[in-house]
N, C-alpha and C positions, 0 to 999 in steps of 0.2 A: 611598832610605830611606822606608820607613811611616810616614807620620804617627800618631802616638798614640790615644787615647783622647779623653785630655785636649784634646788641640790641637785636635781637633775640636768639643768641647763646647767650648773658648774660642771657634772661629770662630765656630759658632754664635751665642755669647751674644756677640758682638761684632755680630754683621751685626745681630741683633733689637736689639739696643741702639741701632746706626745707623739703624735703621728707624726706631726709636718716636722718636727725637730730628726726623729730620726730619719724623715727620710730624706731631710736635706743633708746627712753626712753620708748616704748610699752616693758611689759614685755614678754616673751616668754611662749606661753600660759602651764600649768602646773607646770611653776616652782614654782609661790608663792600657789598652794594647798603643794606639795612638803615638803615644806620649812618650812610651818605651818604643817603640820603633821609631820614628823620629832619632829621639838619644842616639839609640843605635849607628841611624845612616847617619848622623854630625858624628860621632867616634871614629868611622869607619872614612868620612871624609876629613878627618882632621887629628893627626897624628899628636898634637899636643896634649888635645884636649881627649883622645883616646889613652893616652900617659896620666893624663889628670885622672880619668874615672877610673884607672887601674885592669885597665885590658889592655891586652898585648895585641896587636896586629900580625896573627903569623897565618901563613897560606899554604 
């Protein structure tokens, strides 16, 4: 049996749909180095909040 018309413009708009969803939860590539470095120099300026994340400051 042929597939339709329709059934093809569903699959279609079903795969792009699969598409766009997972590739909105890919991150964007450099933001999570970013993000962690950032953290880092606030730890590395800020001895409380370097106590709160559970790093030690030793030199």
């Amino acid at each position: 049996m042929a597939m339709k018309k329709t059934d093809l413009y569903k699959n279609l708009a079903l795969k792009t749909a699969q598409g766009m969803k997972n590739a909105a939860k890919s991150p964007k590539p450099g933001t999570a180095e970013a993000a962690a470095k950032s953290k880092k120099e606030l730890a590395g300026a800020n001895p409380l909040l370097a106590s709160l994340m559970g790093k030690s400051k030793s030199k």
